[in-house]
KENUTOR-913844 format. One line per 3 residues: their letters; for each residue x, y, z of N, C-alpha, C. Coordinates in pm, 1 decimal, padded with zeros to 6 digits. Atoms other than C-alpha are relative to their C-alpha. Layout:
N
a	X Y Z X Y Z X Y Z  ...
//
This chain:
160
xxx	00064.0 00083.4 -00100.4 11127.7 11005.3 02995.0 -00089.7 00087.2 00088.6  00122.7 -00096.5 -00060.1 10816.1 11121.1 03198.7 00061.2 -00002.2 00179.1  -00089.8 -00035.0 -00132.9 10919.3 11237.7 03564.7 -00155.7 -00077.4 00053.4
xxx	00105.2 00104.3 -00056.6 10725.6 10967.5 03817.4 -00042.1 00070.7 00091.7  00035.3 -00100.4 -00083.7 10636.0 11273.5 04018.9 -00139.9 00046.8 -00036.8  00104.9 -00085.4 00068.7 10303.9 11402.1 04024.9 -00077.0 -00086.1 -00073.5
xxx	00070.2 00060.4 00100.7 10205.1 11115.5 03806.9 -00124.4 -00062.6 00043.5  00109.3 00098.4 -00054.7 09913.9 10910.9 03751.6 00020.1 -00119.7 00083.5  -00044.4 00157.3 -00045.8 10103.6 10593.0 03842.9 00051.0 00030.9 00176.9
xxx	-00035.8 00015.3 -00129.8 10225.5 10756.8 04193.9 -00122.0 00082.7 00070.8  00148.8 -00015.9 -00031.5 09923.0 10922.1 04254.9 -00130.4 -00105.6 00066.7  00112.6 00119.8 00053.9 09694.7 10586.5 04146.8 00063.6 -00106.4 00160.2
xxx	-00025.9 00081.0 -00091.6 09923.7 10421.9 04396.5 00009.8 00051.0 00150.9  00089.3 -00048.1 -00122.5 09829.3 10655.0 04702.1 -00110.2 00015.4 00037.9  00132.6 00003.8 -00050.5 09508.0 10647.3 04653.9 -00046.7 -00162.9 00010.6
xxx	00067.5 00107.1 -00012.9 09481.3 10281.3 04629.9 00064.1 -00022.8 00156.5  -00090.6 -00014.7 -00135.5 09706.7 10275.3 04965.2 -00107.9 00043.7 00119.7  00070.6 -00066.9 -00116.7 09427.8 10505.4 05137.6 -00157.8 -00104.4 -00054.7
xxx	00082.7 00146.3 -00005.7 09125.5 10266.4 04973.4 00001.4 -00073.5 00059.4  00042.9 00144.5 -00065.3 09222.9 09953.7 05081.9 00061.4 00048.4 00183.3  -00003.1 -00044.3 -00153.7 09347.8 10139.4 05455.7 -00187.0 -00006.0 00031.1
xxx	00127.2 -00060.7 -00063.8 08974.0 10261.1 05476.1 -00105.2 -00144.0 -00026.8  00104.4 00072.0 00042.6 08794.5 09925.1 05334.9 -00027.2 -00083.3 00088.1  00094.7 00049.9 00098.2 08521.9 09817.0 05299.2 -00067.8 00153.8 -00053.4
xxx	00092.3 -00151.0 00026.6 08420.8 10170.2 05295.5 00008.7 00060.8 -00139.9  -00052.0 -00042.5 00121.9 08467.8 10373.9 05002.6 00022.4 00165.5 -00002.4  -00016.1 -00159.8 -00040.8 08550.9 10758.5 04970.3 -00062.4 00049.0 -00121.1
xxx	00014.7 -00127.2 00067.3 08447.3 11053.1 04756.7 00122.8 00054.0 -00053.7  -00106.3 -00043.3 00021.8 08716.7 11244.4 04531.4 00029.1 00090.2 00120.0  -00069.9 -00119.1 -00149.0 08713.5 11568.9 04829.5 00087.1 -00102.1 00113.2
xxx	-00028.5 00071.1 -00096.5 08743.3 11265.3 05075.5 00195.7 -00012.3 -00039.6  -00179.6 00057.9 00043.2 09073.8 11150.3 04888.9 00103.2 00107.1 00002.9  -00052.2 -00130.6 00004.6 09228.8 11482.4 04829.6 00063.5 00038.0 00122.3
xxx	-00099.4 -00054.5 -00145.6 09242.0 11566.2 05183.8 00079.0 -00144.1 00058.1  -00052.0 00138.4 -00073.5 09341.4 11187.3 05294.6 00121.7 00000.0 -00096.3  -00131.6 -00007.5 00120.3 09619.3 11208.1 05002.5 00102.2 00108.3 00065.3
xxx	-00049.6 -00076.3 -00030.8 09742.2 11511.5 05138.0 00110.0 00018.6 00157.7  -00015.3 00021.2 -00108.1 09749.4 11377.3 05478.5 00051.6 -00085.7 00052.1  -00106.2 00140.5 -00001.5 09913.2 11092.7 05396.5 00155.3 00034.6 -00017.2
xxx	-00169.7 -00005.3 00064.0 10233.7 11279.6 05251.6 00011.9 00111.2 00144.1  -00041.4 -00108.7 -00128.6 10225.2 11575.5 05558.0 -00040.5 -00062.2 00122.3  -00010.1 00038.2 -00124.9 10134.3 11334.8 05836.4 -00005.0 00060.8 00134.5
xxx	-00101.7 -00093.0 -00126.2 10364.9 11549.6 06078.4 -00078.7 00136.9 00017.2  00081.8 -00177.1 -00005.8 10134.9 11898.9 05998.3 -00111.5 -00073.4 00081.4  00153.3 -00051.0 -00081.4 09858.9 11740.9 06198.4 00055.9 -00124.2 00135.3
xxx	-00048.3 00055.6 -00094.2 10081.3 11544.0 06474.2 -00033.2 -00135.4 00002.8  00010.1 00126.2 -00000.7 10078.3 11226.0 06324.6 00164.7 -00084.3 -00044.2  -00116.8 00050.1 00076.6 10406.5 11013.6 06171.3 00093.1 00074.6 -00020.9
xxx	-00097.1 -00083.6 00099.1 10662.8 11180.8 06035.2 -00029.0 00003.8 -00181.9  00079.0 -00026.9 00183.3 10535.7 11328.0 05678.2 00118.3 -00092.9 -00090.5  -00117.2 00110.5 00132.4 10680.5 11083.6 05382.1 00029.5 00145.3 -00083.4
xxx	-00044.5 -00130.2 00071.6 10737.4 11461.5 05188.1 00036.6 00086.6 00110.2  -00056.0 -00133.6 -00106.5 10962.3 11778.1 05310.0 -00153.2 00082.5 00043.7  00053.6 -00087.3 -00021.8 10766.3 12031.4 05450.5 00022.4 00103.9 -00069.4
xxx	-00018.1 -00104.6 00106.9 10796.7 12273.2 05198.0 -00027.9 00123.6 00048.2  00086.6 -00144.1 -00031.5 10635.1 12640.7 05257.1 -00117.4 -00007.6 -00098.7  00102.3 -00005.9 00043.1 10289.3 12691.1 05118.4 -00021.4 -00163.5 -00096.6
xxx	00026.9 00133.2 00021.7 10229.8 12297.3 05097.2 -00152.6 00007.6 -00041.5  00121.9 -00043.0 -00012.8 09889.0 12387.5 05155.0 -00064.7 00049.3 -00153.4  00008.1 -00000.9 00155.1 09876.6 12521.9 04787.1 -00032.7 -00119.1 -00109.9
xxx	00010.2 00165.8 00044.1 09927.7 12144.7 04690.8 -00169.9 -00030.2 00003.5  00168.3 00075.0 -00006.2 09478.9 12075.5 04759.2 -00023.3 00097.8 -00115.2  00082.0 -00074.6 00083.2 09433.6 12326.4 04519.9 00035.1 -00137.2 -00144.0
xxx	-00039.2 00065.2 00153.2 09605.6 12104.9 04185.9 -00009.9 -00174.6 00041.9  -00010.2 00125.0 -00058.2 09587.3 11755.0 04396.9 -00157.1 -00078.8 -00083.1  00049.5 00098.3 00095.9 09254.7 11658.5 04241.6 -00031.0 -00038.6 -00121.5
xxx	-00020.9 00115.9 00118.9 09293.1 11608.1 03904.8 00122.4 -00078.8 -00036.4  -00096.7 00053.4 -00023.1 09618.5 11482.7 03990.8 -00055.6 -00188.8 00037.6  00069.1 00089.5 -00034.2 09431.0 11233.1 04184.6 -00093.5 -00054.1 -00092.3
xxx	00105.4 00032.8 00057.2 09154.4 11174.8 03969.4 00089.3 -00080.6 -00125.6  -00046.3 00076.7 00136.7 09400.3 11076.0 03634.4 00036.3 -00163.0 00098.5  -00040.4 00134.1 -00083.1 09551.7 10839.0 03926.0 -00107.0 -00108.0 00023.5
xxx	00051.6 00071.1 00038.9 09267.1 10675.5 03990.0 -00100.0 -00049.1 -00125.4  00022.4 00047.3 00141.1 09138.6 10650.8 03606.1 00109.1 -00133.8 -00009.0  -00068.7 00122.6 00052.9 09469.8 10453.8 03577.5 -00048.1 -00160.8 00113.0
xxx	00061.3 00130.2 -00120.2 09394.5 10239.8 03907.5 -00123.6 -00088.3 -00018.3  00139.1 00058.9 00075.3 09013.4 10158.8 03724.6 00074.1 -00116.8 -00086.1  -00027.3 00131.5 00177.7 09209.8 10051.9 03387.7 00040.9 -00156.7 00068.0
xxx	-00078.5 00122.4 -00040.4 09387.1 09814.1 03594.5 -00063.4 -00099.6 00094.9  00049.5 00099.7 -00041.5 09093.7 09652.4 03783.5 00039.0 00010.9 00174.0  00003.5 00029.8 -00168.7 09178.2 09769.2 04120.6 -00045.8 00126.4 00076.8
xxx	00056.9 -00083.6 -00086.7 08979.5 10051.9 04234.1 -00156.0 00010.1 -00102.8  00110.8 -00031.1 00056.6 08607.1 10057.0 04144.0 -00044.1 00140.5 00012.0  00077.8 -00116.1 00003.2 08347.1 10322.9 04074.2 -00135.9 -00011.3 00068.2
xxx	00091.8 00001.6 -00007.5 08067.2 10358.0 04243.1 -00120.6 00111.4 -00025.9  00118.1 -00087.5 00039.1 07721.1 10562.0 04163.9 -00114.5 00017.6 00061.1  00124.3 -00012.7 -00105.9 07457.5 10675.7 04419.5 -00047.0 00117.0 -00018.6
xxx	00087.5 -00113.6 00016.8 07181.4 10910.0 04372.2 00007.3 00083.1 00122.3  00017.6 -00093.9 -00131.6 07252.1 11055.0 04749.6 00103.0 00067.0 00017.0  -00132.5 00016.8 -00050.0 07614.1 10998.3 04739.0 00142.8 00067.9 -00168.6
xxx	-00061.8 -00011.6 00136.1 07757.9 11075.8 04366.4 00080.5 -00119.8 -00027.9  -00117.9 00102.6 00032.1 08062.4 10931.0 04260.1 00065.0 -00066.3 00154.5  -00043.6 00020.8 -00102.5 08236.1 10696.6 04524.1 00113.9 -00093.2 -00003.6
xxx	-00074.5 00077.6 00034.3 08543.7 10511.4 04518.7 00081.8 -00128.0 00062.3  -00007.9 00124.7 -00048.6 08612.2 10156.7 04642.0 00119.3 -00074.8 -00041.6  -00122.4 00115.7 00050.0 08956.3 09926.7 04638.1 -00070.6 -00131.9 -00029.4
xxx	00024.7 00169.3 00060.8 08903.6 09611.7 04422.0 00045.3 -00089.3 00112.1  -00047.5 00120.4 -00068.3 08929.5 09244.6 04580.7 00144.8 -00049.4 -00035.5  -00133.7 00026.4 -00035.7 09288.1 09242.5 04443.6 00075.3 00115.5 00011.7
xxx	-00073.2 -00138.1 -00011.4 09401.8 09588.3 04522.4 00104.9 -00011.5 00135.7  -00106.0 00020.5 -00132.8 09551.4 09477.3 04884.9 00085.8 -00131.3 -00059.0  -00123.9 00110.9 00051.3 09711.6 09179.5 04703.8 00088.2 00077.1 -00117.6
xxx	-00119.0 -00096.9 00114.2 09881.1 09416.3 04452.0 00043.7 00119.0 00097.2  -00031.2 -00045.0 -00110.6 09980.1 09633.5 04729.2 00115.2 -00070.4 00069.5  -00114.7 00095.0 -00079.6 10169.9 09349.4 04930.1 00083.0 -00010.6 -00085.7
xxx	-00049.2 00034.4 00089.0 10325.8 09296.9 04647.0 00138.0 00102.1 00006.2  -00093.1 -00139.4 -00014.0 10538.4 09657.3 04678.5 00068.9 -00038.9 00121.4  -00071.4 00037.7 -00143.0 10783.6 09625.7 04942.5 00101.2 00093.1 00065.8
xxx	-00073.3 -00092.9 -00034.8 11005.2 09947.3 04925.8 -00018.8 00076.6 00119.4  -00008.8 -00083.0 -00160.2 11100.2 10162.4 05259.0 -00117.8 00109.6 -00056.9  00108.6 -00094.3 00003.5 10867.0 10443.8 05059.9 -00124.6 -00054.7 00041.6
xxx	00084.9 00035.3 00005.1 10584.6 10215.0 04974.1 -00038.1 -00038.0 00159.3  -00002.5 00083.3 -00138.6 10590.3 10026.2 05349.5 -00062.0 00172.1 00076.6  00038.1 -00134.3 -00075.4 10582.7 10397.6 05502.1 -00143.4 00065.7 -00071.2
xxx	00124.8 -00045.8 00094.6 10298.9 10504.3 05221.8 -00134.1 -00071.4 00099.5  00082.1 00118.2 -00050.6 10105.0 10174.6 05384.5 -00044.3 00098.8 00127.9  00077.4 -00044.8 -00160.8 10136.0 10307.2 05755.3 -00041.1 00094.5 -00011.3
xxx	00045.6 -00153.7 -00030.4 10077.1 10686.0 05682.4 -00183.1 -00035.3 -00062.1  00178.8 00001.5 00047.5 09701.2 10526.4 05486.8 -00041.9 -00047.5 00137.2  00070.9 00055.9 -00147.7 09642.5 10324.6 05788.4 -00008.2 00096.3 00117.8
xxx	00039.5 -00081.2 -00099.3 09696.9 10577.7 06015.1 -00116.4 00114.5 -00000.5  00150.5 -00070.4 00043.9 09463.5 10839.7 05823.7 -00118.4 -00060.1 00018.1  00102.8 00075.5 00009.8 09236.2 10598.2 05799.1 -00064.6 -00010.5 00149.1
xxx	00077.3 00005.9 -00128.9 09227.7 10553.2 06172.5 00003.3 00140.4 00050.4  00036.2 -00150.6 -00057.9 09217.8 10923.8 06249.2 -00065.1 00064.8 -00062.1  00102.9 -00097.4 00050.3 09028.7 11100.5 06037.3 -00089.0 -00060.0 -00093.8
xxx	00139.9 00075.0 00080.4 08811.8 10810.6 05851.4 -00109.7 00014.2 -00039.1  00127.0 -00043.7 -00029.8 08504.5 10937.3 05990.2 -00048.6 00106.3 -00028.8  00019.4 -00135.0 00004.0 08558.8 11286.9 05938.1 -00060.3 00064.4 -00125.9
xxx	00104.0 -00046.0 00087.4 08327.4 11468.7 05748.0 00088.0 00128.6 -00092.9  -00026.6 -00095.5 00072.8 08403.9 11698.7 05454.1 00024.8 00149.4 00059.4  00002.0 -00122.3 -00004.9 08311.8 12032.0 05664.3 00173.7 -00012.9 00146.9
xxx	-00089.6 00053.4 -00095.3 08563.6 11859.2 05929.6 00106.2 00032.7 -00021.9  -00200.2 00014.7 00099.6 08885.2 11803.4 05692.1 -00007.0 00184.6 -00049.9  -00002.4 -00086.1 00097.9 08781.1 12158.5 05522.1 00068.0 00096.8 00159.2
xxx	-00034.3 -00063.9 -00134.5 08815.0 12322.3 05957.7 00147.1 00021.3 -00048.6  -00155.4 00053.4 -00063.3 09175.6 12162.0 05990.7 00061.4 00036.0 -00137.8  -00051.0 -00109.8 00074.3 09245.3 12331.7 05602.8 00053.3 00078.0 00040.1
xxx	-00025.8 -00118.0 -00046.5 09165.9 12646.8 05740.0 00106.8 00013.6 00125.2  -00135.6 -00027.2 -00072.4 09353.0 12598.0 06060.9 00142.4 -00032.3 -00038.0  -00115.2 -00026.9 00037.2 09651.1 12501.4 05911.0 00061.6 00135.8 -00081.1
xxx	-00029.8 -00143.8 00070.3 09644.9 12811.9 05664.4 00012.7 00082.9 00081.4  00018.6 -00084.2 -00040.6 09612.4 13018.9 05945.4 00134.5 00029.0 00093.3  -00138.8 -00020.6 -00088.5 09941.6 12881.7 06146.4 00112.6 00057.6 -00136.2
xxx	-00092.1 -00019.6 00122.8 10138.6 12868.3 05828.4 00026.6 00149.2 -00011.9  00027.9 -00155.2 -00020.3 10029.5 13235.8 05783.9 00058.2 00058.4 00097.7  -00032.4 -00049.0 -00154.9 10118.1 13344.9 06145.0 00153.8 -00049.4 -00058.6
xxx	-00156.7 -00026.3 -00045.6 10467.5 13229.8 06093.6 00073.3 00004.8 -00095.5  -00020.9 -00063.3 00130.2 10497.1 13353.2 05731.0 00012.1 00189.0 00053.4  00006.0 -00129.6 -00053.2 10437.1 13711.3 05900.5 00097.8 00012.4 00113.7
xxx	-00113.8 00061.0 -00077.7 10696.0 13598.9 06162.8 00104.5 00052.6 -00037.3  -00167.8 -00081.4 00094.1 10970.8 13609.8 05907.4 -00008.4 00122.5 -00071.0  00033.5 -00161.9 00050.3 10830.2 13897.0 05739.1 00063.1 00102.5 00107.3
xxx	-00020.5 -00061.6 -00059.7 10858.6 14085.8 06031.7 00165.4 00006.9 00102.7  -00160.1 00028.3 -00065.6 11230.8 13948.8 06152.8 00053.5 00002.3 -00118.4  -00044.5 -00027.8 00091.4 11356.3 14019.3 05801.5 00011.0 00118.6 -00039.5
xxx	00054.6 -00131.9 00058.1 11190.4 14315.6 05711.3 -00000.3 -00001.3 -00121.5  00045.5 00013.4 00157.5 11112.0 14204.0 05386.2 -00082.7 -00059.5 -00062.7  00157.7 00119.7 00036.3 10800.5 14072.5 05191.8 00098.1 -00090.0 -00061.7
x	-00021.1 00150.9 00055.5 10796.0 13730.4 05053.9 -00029.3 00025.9 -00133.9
//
């Protein structure tokens, strides 16, 4: 049996989560990546409580997240609920179908319900935010993470 981790199908169903949060608008894969990311760590930028642990080098996660994302929404296409769009200014762009929030309601689990508010809340905090924006708040997170990776280094006395 295939582990539902990581997959297209739980993937396909966070990004349609952060779609129909952000619509009518539509995003970019970078756009999704960091809004995907920001949906499961919440709590790293003083929002919700993250739906995932806090792990150590989470941050690692944007590096393999978009073709993770990307098979996710391939499957979300097959199924008629996330379009494609194509702009000569804009590239690829990606849009929730007219029944993507009715297949949505449809889910009703304590994850999914929490999945819902952590899109809506991205959506209302960093919606607007521009690629070089989300790429800042990367770097500053790498940089605390770091700082208190050298922390324990130095109250251990032992590398990592």
């Amino acid at each position: 049996m295939t582990s539902p981790f990581n997959s297209p199908l739980e993937t396909g169903i966070r990004t349609l989560a952060i779609l129909t949060a952000v619509f009518p608008r539509s995003l970019d894969l970078q756009h999704l990546v960091y809004f995907d990311y920001l949906v499961l760590h919440s709590g790293d930028v003083e929002g919700p409580d993250s739906l995932h642990a806090p792990l150590p080098l989470r941050l690692g996660e944007l590096s393999v997240r978009r073709g993770l994302i990307e098979r996710g929404i391939f499957l979300m296409m097959s199924r008629q609920l996330v379009e494609r769009l194509v702009s000569s200014s804009d590239g690829f762009q990606y849009i929730a179908s007219e029944s993507a929030s009715a297949f949505l309601s449809m889910m009703n689990s304590q994850y999914i319900l929490k999945l819902k508010e952590r899109a809506e809340w991205v959506a209302e905090t960093f919606g607007e935010s521009t690629i070089e924006e989300l790429q800042a708040l990367e770097r500053r997170f790498f940089r605390e993470w770091s700082t208190q990776f050298h922390s324990v280094d130095r109250a251990g006395g032992q590398g990592i």
